[in-house]
C-alpha positions in Angstrom: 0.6 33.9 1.6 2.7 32.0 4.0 6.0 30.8 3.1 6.1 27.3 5.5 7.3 24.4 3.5 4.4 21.5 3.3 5.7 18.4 3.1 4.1 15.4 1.4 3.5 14.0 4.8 4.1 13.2 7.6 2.9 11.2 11.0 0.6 12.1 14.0 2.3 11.1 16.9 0.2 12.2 20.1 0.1 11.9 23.6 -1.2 8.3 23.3 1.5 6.7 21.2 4.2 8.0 24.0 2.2 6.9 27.1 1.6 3.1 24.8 5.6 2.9 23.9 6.8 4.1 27.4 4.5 1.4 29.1 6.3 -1.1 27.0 9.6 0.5 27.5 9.2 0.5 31.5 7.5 -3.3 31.0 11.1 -4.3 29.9 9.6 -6.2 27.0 11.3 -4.1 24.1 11.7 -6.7 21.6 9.3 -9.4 19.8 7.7 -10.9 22.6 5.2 -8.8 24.7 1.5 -7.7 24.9 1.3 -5.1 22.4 2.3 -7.9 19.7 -0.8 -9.8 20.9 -3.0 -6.8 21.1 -2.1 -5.6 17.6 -2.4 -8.1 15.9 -5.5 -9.6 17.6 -7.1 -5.6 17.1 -5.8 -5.7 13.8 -8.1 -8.8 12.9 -11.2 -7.2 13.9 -10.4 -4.3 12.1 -10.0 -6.2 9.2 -13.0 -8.8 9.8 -10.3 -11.5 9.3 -9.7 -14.7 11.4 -6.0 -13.5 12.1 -3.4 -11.4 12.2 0.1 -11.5 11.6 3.0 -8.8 12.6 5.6 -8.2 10.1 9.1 -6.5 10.8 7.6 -4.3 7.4 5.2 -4.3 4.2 8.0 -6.4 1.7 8.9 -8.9 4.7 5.3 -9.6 5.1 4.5 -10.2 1.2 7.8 -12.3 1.0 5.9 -14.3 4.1 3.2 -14.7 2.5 4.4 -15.9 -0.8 6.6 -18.0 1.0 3.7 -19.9 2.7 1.8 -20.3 0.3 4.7 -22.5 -1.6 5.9 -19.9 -3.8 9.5 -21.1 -5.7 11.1 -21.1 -8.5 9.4 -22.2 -12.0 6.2 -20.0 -10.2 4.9 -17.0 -12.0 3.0 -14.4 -10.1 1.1 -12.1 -11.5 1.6 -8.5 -10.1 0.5 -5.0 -11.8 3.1 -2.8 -13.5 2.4 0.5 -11.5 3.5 -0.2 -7.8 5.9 0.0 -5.7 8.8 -2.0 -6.6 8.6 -4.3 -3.2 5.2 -5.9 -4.7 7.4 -7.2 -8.0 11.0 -7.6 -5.5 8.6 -10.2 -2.9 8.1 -12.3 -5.8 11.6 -12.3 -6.8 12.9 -13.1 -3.2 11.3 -16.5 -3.4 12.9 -17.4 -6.7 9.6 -17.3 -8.6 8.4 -14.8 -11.8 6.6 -11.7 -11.3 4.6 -11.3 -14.4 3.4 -7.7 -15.1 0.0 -6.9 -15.9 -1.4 -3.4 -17.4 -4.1 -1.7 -14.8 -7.5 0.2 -15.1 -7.4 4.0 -16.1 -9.9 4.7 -13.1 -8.8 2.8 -10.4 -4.6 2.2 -11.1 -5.3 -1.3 -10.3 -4.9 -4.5 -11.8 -7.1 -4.6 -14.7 -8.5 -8.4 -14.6 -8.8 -8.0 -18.7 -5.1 -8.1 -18.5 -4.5 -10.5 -15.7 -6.7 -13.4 -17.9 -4.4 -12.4 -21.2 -1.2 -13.4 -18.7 -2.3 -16.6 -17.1 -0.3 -19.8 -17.5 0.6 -23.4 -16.4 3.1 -21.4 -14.1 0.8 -18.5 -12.6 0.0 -19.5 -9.0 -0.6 -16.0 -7.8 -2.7 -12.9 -8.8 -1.3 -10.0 -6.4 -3.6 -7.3 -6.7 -2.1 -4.1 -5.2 -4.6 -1.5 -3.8 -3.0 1.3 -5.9 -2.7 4.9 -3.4 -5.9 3.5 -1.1 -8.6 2.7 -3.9 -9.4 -1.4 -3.9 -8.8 -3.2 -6.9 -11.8 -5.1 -8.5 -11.4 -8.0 -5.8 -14.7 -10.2 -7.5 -13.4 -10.4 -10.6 -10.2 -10.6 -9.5 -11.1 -13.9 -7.3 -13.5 -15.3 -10.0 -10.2 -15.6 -12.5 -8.3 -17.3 -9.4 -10.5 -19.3 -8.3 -10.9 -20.9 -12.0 -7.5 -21.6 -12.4 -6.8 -22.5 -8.8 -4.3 -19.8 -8.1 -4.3 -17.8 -4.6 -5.3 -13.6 -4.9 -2.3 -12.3 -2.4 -3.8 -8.7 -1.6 -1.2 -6.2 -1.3 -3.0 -3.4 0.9 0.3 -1.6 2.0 -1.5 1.9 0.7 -5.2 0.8 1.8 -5.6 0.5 5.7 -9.7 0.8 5.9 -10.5 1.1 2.4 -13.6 -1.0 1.7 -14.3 -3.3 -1.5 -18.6 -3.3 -1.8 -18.8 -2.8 1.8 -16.2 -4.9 3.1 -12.9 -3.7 4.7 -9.9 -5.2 2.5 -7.7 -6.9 4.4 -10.2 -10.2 3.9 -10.8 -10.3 0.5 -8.6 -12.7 -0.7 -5.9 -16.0 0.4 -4.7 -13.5 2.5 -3.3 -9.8 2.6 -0.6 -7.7 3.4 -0.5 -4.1 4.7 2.8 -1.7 5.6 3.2 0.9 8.4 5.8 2.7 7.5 5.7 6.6 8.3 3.8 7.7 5.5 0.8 4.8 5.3 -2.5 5.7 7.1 -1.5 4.3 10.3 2.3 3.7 11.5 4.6 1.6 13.8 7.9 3.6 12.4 8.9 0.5 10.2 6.4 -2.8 10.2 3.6 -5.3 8.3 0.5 -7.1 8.7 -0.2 -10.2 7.2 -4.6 -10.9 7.3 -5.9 -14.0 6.5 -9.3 -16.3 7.4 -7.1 -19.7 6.7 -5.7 -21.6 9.4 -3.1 -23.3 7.9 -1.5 -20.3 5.8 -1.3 -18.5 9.4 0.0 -21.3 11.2 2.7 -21.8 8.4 3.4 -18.0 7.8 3.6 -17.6 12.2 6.0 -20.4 11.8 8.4 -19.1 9.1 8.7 -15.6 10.4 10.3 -16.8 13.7 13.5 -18.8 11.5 10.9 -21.5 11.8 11.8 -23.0 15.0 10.2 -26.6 15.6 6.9 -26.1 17.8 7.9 -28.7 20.5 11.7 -28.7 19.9 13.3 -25.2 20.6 16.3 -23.8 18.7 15.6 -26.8 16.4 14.9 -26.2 12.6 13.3 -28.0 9.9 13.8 -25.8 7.4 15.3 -22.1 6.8 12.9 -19.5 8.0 12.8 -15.8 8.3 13.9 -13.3 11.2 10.5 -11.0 9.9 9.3 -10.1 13.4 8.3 -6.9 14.4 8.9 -5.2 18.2 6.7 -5.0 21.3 7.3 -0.7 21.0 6.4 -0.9 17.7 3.1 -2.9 18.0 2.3 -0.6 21.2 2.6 2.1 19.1 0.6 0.6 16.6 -2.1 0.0 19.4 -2.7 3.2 19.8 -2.5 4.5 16.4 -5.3 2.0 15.5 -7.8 3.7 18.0 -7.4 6.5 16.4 -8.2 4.7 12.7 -11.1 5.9 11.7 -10.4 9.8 12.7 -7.6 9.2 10.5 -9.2 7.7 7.7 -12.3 10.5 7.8 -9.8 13.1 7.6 -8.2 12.1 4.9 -11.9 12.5 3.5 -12.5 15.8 4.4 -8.7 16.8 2.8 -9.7 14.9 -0.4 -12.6 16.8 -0.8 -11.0 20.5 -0.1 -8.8 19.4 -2.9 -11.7 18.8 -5.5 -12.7 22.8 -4.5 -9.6 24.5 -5.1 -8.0 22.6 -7.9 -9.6 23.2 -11.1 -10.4 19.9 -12.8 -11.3 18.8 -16.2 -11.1 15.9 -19.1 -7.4 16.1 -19.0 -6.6 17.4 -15.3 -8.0 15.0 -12.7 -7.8 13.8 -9.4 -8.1 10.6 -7.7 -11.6 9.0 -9.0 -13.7 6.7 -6.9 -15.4 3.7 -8.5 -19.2 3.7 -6.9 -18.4 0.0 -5.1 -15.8 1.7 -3.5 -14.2 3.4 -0.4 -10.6 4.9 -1.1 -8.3 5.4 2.2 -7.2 8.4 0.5 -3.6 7.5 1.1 -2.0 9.8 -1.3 -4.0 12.8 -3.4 -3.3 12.4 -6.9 -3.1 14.7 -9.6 -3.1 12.9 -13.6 -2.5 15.9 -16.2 -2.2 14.8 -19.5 -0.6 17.0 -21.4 2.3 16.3 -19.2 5.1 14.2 -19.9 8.4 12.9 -17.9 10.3 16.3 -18.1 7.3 18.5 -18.3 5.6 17.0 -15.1 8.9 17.0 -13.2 9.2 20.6 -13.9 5.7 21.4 -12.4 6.9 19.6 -9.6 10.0 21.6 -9.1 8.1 24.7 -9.5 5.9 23.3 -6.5 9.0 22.7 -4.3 10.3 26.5 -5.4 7.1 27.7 -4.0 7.2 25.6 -0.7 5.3 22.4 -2.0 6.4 19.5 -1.8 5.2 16.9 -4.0 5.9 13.0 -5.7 6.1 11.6 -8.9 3.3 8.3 -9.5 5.5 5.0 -8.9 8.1 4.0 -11.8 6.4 1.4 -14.0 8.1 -1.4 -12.8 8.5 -2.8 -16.8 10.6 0.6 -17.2 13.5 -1.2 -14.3 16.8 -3.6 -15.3 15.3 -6.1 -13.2 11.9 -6.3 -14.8 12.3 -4.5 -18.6 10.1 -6.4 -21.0 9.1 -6.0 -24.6 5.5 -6.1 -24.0 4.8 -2.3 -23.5 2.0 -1.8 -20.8 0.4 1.3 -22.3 -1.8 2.4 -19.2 0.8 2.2 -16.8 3.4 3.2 -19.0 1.3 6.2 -19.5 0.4 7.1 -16.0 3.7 6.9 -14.8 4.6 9.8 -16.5 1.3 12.0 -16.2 0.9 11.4 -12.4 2.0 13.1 -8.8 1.3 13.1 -5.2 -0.3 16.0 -3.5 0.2 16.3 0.0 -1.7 14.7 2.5 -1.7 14.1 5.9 -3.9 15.1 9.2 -2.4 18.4 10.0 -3.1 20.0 7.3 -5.5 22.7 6.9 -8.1 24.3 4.7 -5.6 26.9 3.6 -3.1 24.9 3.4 -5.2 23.1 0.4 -6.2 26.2 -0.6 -2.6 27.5 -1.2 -1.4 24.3 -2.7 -4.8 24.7 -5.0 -4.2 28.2 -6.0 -0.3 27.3 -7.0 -1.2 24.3 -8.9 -3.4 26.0 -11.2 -1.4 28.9 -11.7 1.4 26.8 -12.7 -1.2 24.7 -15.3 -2.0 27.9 -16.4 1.5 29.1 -17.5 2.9 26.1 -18.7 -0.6 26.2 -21.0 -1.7 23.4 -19.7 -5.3 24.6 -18.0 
C-alpha cells in the first residue's frame, strides 16, 4: 500500500489557467480593471442564471458587500446557522448588526427553517442561509418565511458553486448570493468572491461600495465610506478558465463521492454526506458523521488518519461554542455535529485507489476503536 501523503485537497491548475494569467500578465492590466474582470463576472452570471455578477477581492468581503447594500447596521439582527464557517456570523458583525444563530437540519447541515421562524423579530432583516459543504439549504421555505416578514434571504454559496436547489443552480435563489474561490472551493481565483443577484439596484449599490464608493460622475469624490473589495484582472483570468472547466469539476467530484459510498462501510451511526431528493450537492467536501464519536475520540481517529498518510478535517466549530458568539440557548444539532463530523479528502486528482486506501483505513480504524 503506498505510503504518499493525501492531502484534503488541493487545486487543478492546468495549461489553461497559465496561458489565461500570462495573457493578462503581458496585457499589462494586472490589477482591477481589465477584461477578465468583465468576462468573469459576465460568465459567472450565466452560470448562475442571474442578472449579474459581482467580483469580490474574497467570500467574507463579498457577504460584508452584500449586507452592506442591503442597509445592514446596527440595531439589525441577521439570522445565520450555528454550523459554518465563522466569516458567515463575522460579515454580520462587520456591519455593526446581530448575527442570530439558528439550529440546522440533521440531513442537510443547513438552516433548519423550523428554527429560523422560532428566532424572528422586530430586528431580523436577514435570513443567511449557508449551503453547508455543497448541499442547498431548503431555499422555498426559506424565502416563504422572508418574504412574510419582509426580510431579504442573503445566500451564502461559498462551498456550493453548481449545486442545484429543485433544478435551479443556487446562486439565484434568493436577494442575492455570495460564493468564495479560495484554493480549496470547487473552482478557484487563489483568493476572491462573487456576489449574484437578479436586482438592479442591490448591484448597482453593492458595484458602488466595493470601489470606496467613488461618485459616478465626480471622480476621487465620495459620498460616503466604501470598501476597497475588488478583486484582480489575474485573478478573474484565472477564474475564466477555471469556469470552463466547471462542470468536469463538479462531475468528478460525483464520481469521487460515489467511490466513497463503496469502500467505507456505512450504517445508522456511520454516515456520509446524504442527499435530499430536490437536491444536487457540489460535493465540496466528503463527510464522514460517526456517532459514537465525541471531541477527543473523533480527533484521535483523525490523528490516526494523518499517522497513516491521511489527511483529514474536523466539521466547522459551532459558532455558539466562540467568545464572540457564546450563548445560553444550546443548539443541540449543531452542537452535536460539530463534534461527530470530519472531512475526507476530495479533490480531482484523486484516484480509485486512493478512495480505496482511505476506505480500507477508515474502517479499520472504526473497527478498533469499537466503533463499526
Amino acid at each position: 500500500m503506498s505510503d504518499r501523503f493525501i492531502p484534503i485537497s488541493q487545486p487543478l491548475i492546468g495549461p489553461r489557467e497559465k496561458e489565461l494569467v500570462i495573457d493578462a500578465l503581458d496585457s499589462g492590466w494586472v490589477s482591477s480593471i481589465g477584461k477578465y474582470i468583465d468576462e468573469f463576472e459576465a460568465g459567472f452570471a450565466r452560470y448562475c442564471g442571474t442578472e449579474y455578477a459581482l467580483t469580490a477581492s474574497n467570500g467574507t468581503t463579498g457577504l460584508h458587500l452584500a449586507l452592506a447594500a442591503l442597509g445592514i447596521g446596527p440595531g439589525d439582527e441577521v439570522i445565520v446557522p450555528d454550523l459554518t464557517f465563522v466569516a458567515s456570523a463575522n460579515a454580520v458583525a462587520y456591519t455593526g448588526g446581530t448575527p442570530v444563530l439558528a439550529d440546522i437540519d440533521p440531513d442537510t447541515l443547513c438552516l433548519d427553517p423550523s428554527s429560523v421562524k422560532a428566532l424572528l423579530s422586530p430586528r431580523t432583516k436577514a435570513i443567511m442561509p449557508v449551503h453547508l459543504y455543497g448541499h442547498p439549504a431548503d431555499m422555498d421555505a426559506l424565502n416563504e418565511i422572508a418574504d412574510s416578514h419582509g426580510v431579504a434571504v442573503i445566500e451564502d454559496a461559498a462551498e456550493a458553486h453548481g449545486a442545484e436547489y429543485r433544478g435551479r443552480r443556487v446562486g439565484g435563489l434568493s436577494k442575492c448570493a455570495v460564493f468564495s474561490f479560495y484554493g480549496n472551493k470547487v473552482i478557484t481565483t487563489g483568493e476572491g468572491g462573487m456576489l449574484t443577484t437578479n436586482d438592479r439596484e442591490l448591484y448597482q449599490r453593492a458595484r458602488r461600495l466595493r470601489d470606496h464608493a467613488m461618485h459616478p460622475q465626480r471622480r476621487y469624490f465620495h459620498e460616503e465610506r466604501g470598501f476597497n473589495y475588488r478583486i484582480t484582472n489575474l485573478q478573474a483570468a484565472l477564474g475564466v478558465a477555471q469556469l470552463e472547466r466547471i462542470d468536469d469539476f463538479l462531475s468528478r467530484r460525483a464520481e469521487i463521492m460515489d467511490w466513497y459510498r463503496q469502500e467505507i462501510s456505512t450504517t445508522d451511526t456511520i454516515r456520509l454526506n446524504r442527499v435530499k431528493n430536490w437536491a444536487k450537492s457540489a460535493f465540496w467536501m466528503v463527510c464522514l458523521e460517526v456517532d459514537g464519536f465525541d471531541e477527543k475520540r473523533r480527533d484521535a481517529f483523525m490523528q490516526a488518519l494523518k499517522a497513516r498518510g491521511i489527511d483529514s478535517r474536523p466539521y466547522f466549530c459551532a459558532l455558539s461554542s466562540m467568545p464572540m458568539y457564546r450563548q445560553s440557548t444550546l443548539l443541540p444539532v449543531s452542537a452535536r455535529k460539530a463534534q461527530v463530523g470530519l472531512n475526507l479528502p476530495s479533490f480531482y486528482e484523486l484516484k480509485k485507489s486512493d478512495v480505496r486506501r482511505i476506505g480500507t483505513n477508515v474502517n479499520e480504524l472504526l473497527r478498533e476503536m469499537s466503533l463499526a
